[in-house]
Backbone bond lengths (Angstrom), bond angles and torsions (degrees), N, CA, C in turn:
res aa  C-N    CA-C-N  psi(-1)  N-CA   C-N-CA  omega(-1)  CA-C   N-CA-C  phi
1 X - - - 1.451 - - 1.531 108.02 -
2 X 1.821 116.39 138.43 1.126 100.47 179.47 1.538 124.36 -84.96
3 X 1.396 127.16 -166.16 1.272 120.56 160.11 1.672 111.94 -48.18
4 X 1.079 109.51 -73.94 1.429 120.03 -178.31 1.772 115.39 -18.53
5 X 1.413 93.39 -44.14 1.791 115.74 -164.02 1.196 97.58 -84.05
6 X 1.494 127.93 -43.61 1.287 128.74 162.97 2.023 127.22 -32.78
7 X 1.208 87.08 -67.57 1.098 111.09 172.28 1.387 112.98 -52.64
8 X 1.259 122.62 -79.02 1.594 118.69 159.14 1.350 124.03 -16.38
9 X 1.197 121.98 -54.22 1.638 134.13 -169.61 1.518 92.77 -62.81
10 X 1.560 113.67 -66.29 2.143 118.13 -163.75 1.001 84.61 -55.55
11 X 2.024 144.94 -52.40 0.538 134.17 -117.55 2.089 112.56 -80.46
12 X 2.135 85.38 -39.53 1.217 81.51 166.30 2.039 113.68 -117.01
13 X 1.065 108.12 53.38 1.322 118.38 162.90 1.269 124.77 89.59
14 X 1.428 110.91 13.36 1.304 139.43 -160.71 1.662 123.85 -76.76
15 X 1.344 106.96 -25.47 1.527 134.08 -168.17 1.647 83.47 -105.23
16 X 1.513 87.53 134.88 1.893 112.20 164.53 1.361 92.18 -90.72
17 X 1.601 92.47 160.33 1.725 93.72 173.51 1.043 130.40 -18.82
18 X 1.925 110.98 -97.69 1.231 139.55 156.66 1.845 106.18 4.35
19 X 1.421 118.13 -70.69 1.689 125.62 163.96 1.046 99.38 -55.83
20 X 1.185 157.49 -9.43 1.412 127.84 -178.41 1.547 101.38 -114.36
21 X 1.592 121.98 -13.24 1.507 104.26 161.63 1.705 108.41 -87.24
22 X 1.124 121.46 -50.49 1.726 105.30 179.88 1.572 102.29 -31.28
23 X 1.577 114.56 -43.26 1.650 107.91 -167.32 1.312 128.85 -59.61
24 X 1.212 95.11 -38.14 1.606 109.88 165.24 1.373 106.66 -69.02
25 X 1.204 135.93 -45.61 1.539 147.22 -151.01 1.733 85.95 -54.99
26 X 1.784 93.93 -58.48 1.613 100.56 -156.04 1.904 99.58 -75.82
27 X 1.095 102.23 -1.77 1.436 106.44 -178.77 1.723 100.35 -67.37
28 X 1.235 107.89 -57.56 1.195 124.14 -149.36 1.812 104.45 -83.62
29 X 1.478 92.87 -34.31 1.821 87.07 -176.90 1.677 108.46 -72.23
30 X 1.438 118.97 -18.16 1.314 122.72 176.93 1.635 110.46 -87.95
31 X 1.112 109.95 -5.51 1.725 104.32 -176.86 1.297 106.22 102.48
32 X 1.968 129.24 -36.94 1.261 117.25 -131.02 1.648 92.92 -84.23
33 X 1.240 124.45 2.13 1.481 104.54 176.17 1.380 122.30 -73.66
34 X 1.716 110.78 -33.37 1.483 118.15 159.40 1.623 126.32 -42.91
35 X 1.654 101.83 -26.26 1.497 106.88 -164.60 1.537 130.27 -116.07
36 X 2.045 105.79 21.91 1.389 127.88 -170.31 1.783 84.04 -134.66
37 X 1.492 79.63 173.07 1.611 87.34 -168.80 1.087 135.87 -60.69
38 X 1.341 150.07 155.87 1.421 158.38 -151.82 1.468 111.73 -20.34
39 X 1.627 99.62 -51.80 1.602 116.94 -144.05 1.317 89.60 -81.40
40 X 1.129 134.48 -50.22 1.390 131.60 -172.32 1.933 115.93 -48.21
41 X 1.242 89.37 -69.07 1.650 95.71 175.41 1.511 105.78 -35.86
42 X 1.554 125.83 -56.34 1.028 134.26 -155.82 1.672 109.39 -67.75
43 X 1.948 106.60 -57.13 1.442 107.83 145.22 1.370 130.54 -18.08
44 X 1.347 131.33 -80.65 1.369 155.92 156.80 1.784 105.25 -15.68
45 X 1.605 123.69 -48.53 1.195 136.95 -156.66 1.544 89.40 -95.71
46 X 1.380 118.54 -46.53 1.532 111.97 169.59 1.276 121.36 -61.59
47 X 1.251 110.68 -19.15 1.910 103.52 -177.80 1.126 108.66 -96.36
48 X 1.589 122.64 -14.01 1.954 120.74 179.92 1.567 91.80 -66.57
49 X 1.919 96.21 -71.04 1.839 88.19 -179.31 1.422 125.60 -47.65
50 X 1.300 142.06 -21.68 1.341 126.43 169.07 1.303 102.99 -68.27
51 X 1.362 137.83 -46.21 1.306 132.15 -164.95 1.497 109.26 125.20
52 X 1.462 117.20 -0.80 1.484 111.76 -168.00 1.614 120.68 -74.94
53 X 1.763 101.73 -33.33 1.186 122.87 -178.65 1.603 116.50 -118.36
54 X 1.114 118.36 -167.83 1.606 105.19 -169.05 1.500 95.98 -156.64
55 X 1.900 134.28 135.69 1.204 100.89 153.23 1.627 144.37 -94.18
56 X 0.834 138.53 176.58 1.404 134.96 -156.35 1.955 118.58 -60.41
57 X 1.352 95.96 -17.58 1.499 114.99 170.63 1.775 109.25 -78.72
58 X 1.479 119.23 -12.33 1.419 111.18 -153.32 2.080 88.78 -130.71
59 X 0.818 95.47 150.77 1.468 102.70 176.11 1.533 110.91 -107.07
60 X 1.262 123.02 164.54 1.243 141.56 -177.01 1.469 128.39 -39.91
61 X 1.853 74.32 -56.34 1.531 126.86 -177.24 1.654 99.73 -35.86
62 X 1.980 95.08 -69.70 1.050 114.84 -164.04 1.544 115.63 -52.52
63 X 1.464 98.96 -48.72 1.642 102.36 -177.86 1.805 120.81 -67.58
64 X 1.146 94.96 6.16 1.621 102.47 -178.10 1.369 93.61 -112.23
65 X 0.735 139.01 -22.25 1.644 131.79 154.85 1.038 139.97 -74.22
66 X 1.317 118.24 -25.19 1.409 135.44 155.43 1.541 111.54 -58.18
67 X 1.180 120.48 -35.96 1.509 129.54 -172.00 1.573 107.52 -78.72
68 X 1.213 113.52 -38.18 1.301 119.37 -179.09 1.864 118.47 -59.65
């Protein structure tokens, strides 16, 4: 699926969870969540702090340790 299709799908409710964090995941390891509108970045920034997503400077590892 492309970006485009991606987007479309979260966009209208289409992605189960699980799809909607890889989406962000891949949002975020490419930059493009910084570079679409507000909500996304902000999305994206809500799922590092929960723990769902991670950014590309921080490992997995790390964020599972922090939680602990």
């Amino acid at each position: 699926m492309s970006l485009v299709d991606k987007i479309i799908a979260y966009e209208q409710g289409d992605l189960s969870f699980n799809e909607t964090i890889e989406f962000f995941q891949e949002l975020i390891n490419t930059g493009q969540a910084w570079q679409l509108q507000g909500s996304y970045g902000r999305t994206a920034m809500w799922m590092v702090e929960e723990g769902y997503c991670y950014l590309p400077s921080d490992t997995e590892e790390e964020y599972e340790t922090q939680d602990a």
